[in-house]
C-alpha positions in Angstrom: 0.0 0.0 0.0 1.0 3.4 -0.4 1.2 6.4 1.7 -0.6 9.3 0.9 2.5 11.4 -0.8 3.4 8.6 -3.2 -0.3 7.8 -3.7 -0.3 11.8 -4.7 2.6 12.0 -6.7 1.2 8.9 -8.9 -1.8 10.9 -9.8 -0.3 14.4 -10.6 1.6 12.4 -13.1 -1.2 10.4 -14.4 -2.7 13.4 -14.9 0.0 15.4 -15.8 0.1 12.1 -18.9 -3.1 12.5 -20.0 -3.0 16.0 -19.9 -0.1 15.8 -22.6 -1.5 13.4 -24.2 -4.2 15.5 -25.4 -2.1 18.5 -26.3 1.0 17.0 -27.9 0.7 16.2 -31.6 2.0 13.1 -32.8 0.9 11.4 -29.8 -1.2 8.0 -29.7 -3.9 8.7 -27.3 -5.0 5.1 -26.8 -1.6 3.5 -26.9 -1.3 5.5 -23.4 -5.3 4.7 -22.3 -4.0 1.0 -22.8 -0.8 1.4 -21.1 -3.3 2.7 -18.2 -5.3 0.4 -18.5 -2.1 -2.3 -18.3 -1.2 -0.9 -15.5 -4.3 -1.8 -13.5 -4.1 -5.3 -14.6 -0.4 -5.6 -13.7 -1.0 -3.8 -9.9 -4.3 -6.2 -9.3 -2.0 -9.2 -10.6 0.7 -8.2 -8.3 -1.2 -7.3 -5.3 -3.1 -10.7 -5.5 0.2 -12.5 -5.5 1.2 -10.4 -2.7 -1.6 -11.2 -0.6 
């Protein structure tokens, strides 16, 4: 689990990554919602196997 800085500095960069996602050009909007998305998947995997 994570404390409540590191749990805030994950979400001013997911932000701050979607954010730039939508205002860079050249950029592949849902090759980084899938990475998200990934993401999820990979943390419930992990925490599972954790547990």
């Amino acid at each position: 689990m994570l404390d409540p800085a590191s749990r805030q500095t994950i979400l001013t960069l997911l932000v701050m990554g979607i954010v730039f996602s939508f205002v860079a050009t050249g950029v592949n909007i849902w090759a980084h919602i899938g990475g998200l998305l990934s993401g999820f998947v990979l943390y419930g995997f992990i925490r599972k196997l954790r547990l």
